[in-house]
Biopython code that builds the backbone (N, CA, C, O; Angstrom):
import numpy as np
from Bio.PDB.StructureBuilder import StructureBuilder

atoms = [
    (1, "UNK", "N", (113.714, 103.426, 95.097)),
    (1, "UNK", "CA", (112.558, 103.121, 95.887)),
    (1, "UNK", "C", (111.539, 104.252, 95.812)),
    (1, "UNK", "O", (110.413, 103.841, 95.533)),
    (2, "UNK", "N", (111.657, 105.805, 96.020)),
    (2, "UNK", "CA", (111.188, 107.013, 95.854)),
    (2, "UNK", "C", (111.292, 107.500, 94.970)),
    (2, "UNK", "O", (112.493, 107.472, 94.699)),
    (3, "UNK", "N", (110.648, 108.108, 94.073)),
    (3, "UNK", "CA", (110.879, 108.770, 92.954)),
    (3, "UNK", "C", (110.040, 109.975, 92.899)),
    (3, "UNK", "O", (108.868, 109.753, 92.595)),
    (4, "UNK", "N", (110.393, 111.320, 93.144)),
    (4, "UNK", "CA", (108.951, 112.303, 92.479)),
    (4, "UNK", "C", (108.788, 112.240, 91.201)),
    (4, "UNK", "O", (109.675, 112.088, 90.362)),
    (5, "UNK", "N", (107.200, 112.400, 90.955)),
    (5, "UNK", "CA", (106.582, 112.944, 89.691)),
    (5, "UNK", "C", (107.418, 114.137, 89.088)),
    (5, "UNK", "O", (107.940, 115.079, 89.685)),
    (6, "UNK", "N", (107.404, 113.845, 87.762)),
    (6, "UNK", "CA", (107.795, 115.199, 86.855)),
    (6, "UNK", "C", (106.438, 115.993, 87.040)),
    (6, "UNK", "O", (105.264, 115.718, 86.792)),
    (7, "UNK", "N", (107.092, 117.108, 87.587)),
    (7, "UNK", "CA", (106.276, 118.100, 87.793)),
    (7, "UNK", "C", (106.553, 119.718, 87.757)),
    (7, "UNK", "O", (107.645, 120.284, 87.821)),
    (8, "UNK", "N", (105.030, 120.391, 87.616)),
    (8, "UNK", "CA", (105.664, 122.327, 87.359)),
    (8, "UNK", "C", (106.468, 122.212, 88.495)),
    (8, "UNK", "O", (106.469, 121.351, 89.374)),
    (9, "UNK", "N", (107.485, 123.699, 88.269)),
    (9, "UNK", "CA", (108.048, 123.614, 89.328)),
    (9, "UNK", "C", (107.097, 124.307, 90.800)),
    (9, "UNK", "O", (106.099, 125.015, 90.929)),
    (10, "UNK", "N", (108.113, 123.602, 91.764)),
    (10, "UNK", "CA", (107.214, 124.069, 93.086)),
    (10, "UNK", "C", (108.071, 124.896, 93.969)),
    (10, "UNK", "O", (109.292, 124.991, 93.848)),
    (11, "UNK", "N", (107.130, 125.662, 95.135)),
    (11, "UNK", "CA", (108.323, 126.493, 95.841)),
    (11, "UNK", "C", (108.716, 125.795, 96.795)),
    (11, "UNK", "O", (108.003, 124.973, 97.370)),
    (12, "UNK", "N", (110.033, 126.069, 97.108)),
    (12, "UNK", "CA", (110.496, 125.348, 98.601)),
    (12, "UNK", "C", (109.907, 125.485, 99.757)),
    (12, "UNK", "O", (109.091, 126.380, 99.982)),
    (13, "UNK", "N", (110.328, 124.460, 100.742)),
    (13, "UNK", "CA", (110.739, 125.603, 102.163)),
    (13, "UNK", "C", (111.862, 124.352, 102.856)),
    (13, "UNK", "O", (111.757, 123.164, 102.552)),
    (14, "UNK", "N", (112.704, 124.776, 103.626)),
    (14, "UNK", "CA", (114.152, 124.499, 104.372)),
    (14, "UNK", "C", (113.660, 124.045, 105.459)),
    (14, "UNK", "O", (113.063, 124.795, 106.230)),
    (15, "UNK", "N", (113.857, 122.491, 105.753)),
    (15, "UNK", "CA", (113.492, 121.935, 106.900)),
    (15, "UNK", "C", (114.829, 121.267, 107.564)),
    (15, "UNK", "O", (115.860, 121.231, 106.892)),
    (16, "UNK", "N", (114.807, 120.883, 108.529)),
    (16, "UNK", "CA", (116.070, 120.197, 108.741)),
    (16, "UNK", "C", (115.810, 118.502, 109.387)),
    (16, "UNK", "O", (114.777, 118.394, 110.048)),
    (17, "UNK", "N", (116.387, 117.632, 109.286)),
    (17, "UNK", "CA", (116.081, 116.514, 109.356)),
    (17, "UNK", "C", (117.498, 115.644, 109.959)),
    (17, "UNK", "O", (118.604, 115.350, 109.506)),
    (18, "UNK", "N", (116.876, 115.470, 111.031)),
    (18, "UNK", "CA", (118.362, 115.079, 112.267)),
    (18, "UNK", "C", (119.418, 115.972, 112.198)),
    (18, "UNK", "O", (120.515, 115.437, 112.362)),
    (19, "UNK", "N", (119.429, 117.257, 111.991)),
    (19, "UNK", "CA", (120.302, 118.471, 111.778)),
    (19, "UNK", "C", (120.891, 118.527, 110.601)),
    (19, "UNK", "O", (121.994, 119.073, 110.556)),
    (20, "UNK", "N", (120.357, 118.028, 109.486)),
    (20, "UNK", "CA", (121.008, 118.422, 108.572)),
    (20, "UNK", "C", (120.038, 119.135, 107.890)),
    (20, "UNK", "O", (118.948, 118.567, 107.969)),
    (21, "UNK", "N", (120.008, 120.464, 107.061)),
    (21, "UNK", "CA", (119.339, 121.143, 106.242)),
    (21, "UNK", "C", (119.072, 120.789, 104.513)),
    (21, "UNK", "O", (119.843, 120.536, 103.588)),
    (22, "UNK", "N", (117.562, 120.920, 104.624)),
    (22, "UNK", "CA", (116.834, 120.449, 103.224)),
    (22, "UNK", "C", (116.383, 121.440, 102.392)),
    (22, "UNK", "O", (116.174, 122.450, 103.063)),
    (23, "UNK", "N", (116.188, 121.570, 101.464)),
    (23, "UNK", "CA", (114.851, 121.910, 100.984)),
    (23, "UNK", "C", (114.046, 121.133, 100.041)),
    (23, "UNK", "O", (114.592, 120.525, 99.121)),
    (24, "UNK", "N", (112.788, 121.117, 100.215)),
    (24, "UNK", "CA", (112.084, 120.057, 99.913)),
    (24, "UNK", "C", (110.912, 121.101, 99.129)),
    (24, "UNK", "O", (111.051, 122.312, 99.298)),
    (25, "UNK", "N", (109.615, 120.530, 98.166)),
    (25, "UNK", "CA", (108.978, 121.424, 97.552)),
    (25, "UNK", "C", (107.848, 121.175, 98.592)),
    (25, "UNK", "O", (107.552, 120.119, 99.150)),
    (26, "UNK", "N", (107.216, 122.578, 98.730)),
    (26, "UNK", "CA", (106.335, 122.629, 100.443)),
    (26, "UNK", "C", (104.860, 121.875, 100.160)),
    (26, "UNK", "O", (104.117, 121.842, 101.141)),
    (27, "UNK", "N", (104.429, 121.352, 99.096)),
    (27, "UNK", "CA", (103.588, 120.695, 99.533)),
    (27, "UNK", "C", (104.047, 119.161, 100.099)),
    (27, "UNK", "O", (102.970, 118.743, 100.523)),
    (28, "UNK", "N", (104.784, 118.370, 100.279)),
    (28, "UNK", "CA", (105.478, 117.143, 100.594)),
    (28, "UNK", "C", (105.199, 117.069, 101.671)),
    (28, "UNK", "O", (105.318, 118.184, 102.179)),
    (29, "UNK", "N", (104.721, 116.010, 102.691)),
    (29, "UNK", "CA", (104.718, 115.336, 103.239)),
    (29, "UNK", "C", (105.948, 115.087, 104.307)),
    (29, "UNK", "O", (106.896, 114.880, 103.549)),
    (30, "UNK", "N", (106.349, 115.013, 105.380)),
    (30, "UNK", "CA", (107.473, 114.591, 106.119)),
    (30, "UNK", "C", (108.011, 113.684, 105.786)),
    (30, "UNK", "O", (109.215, 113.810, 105.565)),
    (31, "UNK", "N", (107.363, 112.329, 105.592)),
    (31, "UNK", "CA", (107.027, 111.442, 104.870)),
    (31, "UNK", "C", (108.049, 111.336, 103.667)),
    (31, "UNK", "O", (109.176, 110.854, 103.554)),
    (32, "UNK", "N", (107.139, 112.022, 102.779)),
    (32, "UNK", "CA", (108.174, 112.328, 101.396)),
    (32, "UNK", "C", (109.879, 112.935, 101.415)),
    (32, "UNK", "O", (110.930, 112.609, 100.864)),
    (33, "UNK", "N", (109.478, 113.892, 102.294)),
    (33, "UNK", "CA", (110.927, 114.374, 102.349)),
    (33, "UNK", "C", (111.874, 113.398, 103.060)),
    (33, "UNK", "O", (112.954, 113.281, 102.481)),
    (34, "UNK", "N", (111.725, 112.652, 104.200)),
    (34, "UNK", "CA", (112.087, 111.671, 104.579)),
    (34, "UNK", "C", (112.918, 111.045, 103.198)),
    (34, "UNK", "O", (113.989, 111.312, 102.654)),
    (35, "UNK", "N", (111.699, 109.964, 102.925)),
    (35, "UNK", "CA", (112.183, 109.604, 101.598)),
    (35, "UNK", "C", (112.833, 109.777, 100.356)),
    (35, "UNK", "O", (113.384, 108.990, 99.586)),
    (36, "UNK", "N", (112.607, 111.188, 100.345)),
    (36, "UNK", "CA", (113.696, 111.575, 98.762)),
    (36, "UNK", "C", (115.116, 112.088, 99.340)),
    (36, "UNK", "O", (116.048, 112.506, 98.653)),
    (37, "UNK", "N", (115.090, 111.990, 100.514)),
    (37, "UNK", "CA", (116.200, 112.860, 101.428)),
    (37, "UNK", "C", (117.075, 111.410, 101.641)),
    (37, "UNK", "O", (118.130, 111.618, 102.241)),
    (38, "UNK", "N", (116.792, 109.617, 101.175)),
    (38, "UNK", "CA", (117.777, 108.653, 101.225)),
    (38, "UNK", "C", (117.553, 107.922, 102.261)),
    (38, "UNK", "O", (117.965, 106.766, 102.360)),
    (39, "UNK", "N", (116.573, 108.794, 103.530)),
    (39, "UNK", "CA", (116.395, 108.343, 104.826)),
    (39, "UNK", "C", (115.271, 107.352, 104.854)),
    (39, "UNK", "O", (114.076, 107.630, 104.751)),
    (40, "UNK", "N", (115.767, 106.231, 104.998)),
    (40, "UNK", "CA", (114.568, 105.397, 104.595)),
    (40, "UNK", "C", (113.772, 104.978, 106.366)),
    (40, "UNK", "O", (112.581, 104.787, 106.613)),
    (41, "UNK", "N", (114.640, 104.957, 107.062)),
    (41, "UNK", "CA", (113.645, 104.790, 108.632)),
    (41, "UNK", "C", (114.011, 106.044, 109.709)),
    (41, "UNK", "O", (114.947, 106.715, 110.145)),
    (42, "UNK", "N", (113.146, 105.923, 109.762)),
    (42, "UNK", "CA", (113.005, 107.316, 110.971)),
    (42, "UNK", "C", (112.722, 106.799, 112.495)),
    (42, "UNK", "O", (112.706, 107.704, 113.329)),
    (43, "UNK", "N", (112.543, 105.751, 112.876)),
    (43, "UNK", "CA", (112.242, 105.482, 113.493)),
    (43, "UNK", "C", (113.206, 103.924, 114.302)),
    (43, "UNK", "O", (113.858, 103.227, 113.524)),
    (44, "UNK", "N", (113.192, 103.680, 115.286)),
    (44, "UNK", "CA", (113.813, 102.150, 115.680)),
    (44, "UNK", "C", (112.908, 101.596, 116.944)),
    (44, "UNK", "O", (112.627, 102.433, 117.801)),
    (45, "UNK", "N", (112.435, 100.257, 117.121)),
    (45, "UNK", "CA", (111.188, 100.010, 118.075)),
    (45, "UNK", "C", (112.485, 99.800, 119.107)),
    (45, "UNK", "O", (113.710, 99.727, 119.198)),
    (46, "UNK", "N", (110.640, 99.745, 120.120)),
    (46, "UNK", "CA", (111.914, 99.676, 121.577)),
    (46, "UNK", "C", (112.535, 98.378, 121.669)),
    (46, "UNK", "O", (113.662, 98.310, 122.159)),
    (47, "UNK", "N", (112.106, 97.618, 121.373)),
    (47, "UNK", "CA", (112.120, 95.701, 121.914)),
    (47, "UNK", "C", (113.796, 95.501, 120.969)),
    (47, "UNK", "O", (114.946, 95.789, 121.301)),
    (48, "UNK", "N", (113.326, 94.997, 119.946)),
    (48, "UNK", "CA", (114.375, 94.665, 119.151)),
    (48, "UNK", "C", (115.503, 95.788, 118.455)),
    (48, "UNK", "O", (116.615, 95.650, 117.946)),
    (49, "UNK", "N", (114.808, 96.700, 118.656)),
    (49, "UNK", "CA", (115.606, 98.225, 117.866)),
    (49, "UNK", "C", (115.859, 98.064, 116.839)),
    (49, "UNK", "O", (116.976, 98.375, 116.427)),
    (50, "UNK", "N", (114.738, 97.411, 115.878)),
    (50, "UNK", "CA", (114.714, 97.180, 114.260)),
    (50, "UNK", "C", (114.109, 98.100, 113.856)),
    (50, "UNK", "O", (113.034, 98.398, 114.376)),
    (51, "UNK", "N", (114.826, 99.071, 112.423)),
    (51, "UNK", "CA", (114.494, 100.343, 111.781)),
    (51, "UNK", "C", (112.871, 100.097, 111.299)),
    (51, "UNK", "O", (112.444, 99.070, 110.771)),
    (52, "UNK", "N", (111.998, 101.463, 111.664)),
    (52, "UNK", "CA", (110.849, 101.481, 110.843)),
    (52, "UNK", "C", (111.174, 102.546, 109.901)),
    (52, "UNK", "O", (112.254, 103.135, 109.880)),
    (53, "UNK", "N", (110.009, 102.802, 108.983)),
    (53, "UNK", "CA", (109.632, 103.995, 108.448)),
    (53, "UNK", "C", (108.766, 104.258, 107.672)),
    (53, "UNK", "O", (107.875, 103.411, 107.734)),
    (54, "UNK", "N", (108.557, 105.104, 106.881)),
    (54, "UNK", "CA", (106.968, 105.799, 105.789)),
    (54, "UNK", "C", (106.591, 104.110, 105.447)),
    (54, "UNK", "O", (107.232, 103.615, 104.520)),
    (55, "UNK", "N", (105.646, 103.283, 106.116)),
    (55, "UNK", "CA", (104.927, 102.367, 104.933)),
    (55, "UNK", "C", (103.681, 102.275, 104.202)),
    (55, "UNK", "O", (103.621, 101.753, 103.088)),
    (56, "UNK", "N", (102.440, 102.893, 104.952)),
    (56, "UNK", "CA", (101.004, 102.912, 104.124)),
    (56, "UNK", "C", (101.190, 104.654, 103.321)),
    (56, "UNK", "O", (101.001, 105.039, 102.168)),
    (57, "UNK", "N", (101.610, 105.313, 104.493)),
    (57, "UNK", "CA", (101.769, 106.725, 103.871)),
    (57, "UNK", "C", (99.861, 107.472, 103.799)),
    (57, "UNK", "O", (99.309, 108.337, 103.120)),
    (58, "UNK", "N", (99.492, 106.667, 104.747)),
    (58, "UNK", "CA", (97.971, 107.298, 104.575)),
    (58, "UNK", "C", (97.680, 107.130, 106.415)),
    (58, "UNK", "O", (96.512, 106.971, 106.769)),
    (59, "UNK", "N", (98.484, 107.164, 107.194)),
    (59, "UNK", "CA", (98.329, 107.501, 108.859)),
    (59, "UNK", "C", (97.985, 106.217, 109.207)),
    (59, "UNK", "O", (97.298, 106.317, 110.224)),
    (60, "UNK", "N", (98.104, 105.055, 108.893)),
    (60, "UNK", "CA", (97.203, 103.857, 110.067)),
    (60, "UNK", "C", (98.461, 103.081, 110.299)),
    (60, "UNK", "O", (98.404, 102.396, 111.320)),
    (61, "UNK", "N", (99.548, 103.005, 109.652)),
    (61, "UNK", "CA", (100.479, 101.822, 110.625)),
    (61, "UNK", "C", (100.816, 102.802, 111.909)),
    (61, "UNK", "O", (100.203, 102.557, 112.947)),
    (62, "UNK", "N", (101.677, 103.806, 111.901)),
    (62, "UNK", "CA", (102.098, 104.217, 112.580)),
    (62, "UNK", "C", (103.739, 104.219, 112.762)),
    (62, "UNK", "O", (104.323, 104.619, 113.770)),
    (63, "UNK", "N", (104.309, 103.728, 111.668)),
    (63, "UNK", "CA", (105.917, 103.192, 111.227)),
    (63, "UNK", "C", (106.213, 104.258, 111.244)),
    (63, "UNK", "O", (107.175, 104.063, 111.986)),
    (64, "UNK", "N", (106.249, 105.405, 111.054)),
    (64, "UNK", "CA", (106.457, 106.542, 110.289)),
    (64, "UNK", "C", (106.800, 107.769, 111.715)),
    (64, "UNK", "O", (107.186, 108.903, 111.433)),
    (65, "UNK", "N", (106.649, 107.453, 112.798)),
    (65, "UNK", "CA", (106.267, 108.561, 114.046)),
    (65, "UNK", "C", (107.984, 109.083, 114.227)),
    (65, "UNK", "O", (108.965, 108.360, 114.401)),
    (66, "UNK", "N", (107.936, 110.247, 114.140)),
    (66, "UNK", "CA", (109.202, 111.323, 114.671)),
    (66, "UNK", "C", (109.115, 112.119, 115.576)),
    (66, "UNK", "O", (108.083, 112.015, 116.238)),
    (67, "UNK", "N", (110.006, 113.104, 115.949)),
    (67, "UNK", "CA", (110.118, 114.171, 116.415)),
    (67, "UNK", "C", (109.840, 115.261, 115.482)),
    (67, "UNK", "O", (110.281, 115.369, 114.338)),
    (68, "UNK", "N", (108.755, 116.362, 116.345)),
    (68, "UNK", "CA", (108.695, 117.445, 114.900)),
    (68, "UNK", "C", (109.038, 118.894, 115.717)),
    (68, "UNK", "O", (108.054, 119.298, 116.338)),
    (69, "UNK", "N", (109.889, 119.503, 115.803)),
    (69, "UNK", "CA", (110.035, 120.816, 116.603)),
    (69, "UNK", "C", (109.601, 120.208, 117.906)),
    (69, "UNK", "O", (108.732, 120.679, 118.639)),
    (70, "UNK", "N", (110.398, 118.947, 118.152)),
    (70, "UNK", "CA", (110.668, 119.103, 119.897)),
    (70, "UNK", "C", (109.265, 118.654, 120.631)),
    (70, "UNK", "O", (108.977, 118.756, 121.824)),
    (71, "UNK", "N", (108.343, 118.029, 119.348)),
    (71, "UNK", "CA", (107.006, 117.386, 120.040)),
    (71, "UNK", "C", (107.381, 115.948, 119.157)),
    (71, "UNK", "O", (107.630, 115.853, 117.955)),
    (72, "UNK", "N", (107.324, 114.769, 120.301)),
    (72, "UNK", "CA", (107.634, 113.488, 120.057)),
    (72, "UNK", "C", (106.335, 112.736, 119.640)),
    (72, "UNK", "O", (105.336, 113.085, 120.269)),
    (73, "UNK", "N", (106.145, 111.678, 118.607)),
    (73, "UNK", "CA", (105.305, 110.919, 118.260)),
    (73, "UNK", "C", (104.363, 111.349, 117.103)),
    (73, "UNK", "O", (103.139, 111.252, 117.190)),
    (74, "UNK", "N", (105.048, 111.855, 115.958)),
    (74, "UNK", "CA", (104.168, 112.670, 115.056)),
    (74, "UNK", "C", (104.117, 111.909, 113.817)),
    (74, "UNK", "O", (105.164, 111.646, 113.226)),
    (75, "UNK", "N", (103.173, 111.595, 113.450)),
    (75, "UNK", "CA", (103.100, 111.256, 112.022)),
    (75, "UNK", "C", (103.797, 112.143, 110.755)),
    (75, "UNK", "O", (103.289, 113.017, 110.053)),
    (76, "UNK", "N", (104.976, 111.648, 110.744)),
    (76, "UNK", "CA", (105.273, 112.120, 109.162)),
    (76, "UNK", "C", (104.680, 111.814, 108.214)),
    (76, "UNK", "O", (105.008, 112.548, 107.283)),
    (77, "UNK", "N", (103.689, 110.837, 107.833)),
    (77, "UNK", "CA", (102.934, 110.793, 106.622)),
    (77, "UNK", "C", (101.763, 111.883, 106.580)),
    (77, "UNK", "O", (101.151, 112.238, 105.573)),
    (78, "UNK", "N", (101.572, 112.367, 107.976)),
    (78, "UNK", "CA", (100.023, 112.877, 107.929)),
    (78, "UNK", "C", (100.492, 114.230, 108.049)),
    (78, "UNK", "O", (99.512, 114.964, 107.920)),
    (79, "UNK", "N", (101.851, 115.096, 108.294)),
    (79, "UNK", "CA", (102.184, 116.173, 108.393)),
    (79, "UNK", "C", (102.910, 116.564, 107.448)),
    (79, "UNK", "O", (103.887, 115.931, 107.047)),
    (80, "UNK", "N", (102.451, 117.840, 106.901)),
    (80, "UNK", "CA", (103.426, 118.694, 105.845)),
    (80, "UNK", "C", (104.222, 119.570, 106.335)),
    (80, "UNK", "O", (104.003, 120.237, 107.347)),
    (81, "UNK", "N", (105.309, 119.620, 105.559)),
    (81, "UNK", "CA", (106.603, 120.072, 105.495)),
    (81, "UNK", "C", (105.610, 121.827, 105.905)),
    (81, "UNK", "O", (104.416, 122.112, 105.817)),
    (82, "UNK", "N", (107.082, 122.799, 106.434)),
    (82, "UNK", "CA", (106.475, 123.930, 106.680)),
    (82, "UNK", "C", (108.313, 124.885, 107.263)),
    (82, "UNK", "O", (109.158, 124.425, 108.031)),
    (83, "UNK", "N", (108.325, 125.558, 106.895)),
    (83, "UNK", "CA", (109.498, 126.235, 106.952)),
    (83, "UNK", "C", (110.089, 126.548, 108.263)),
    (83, "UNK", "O", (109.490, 126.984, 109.246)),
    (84, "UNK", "N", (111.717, 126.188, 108.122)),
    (84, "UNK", "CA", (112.128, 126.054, 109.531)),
    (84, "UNK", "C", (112.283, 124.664, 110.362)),
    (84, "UNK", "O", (113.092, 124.464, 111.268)),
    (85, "UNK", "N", (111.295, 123.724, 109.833)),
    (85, "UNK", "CA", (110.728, 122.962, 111.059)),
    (85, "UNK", "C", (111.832, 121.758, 110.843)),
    (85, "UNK", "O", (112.221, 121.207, 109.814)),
    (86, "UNK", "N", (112.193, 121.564, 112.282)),
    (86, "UNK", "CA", (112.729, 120.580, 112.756)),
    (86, "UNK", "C", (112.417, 119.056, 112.527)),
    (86, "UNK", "O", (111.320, 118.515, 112.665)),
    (87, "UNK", "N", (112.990, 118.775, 112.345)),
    (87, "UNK", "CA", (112.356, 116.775, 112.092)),
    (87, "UNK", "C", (113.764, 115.833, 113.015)),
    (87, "UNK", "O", (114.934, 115.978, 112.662)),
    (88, "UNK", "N", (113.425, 115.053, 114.010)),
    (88, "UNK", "CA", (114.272, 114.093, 114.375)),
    (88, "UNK", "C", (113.700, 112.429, 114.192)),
    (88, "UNK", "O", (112.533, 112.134, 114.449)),
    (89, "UNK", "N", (114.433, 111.701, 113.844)),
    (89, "UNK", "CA", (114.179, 110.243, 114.007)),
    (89, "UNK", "C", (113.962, 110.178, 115.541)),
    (89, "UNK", "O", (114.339, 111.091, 116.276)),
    (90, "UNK", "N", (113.222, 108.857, 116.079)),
    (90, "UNK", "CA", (113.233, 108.470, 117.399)),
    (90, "UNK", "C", (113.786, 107.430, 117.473)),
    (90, "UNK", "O", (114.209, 106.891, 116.450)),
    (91, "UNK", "N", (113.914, 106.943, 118.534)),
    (91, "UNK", "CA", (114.725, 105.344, 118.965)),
    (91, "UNK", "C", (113.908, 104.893, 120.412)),
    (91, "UNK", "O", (113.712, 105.772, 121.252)),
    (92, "UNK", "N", (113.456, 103.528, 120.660)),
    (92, "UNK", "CA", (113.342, 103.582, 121.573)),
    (92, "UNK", "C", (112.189, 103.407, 122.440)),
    (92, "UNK", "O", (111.786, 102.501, 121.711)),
    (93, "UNK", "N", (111.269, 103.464, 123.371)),
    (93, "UNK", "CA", (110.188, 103.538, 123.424)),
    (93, "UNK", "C", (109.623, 104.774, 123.064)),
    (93, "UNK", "O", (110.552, 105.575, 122.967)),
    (94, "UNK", "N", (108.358, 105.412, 122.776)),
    (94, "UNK", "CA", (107.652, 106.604, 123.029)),
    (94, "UNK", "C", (107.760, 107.439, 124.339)),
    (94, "UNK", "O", (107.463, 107.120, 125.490)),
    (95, "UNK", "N", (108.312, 108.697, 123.796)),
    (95, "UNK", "CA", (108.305, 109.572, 124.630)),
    (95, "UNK", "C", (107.227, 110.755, 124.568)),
    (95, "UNK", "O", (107.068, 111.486, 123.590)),
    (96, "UNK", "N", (106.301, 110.846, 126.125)),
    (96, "UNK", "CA", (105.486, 111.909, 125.816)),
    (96, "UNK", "C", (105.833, 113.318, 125.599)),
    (96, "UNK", "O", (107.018, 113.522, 125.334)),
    (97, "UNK", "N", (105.100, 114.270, 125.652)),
    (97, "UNK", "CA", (105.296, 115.162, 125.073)),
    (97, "UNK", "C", (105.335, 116.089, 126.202)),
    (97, "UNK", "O", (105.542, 117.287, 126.010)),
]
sb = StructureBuilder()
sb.init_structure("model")
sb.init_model(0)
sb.init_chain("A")
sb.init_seg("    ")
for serial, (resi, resn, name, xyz) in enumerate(atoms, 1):
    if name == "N":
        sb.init_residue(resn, " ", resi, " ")
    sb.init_atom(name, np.array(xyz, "f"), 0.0, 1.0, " ", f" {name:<3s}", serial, name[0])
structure = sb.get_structure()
């Protein structure tokens, strides 16, 4: 479903994603790493608790919203990866921040 471009190589940085540790190349997307990381939904709605995740990848559905370092409702398509940083799936309704 995901595939990266053959590309120069790039530098990392180590994110973790529902507690498990990554490294991903730091220009990527949450989004992306999501995706090459197997995790295809990050997300579950409140009503039915059917999986979302990354679909336009350009910020307007809104499928895509996580936890990012402990602030709820974040666009993983519209945020880049950055060292250290936490990523959780949500479930559920929206929780503020």
């Amino acid at each position: 479903m995901f595939e990266p471009l053959t590309a120069r190589p790039a530098a990392t940085v180590r994110i973790h994603i529902d507690g498990a540790a990554r490294h991903v190349p730091g220009h990527y997307s949450v989004a992306a790493a999501l995706l090459e990381s197997g995790q295809a939904a990050c997300r579950a709605t409140p009503v039915t608790g059917a999986a979302r995740g990354p679909f336009c990848m350009m910020g307007v559905c809104f499928d895509c919203l996580v936890e990012i370092d402990d602030v709820p409702n974040q666009q993983a398509c519209m945020t880049r990866v950055r060292e250290g940083m936490r990523v959780r799936s949500m479930a559920g309704s929206a929780r503020l921040a």
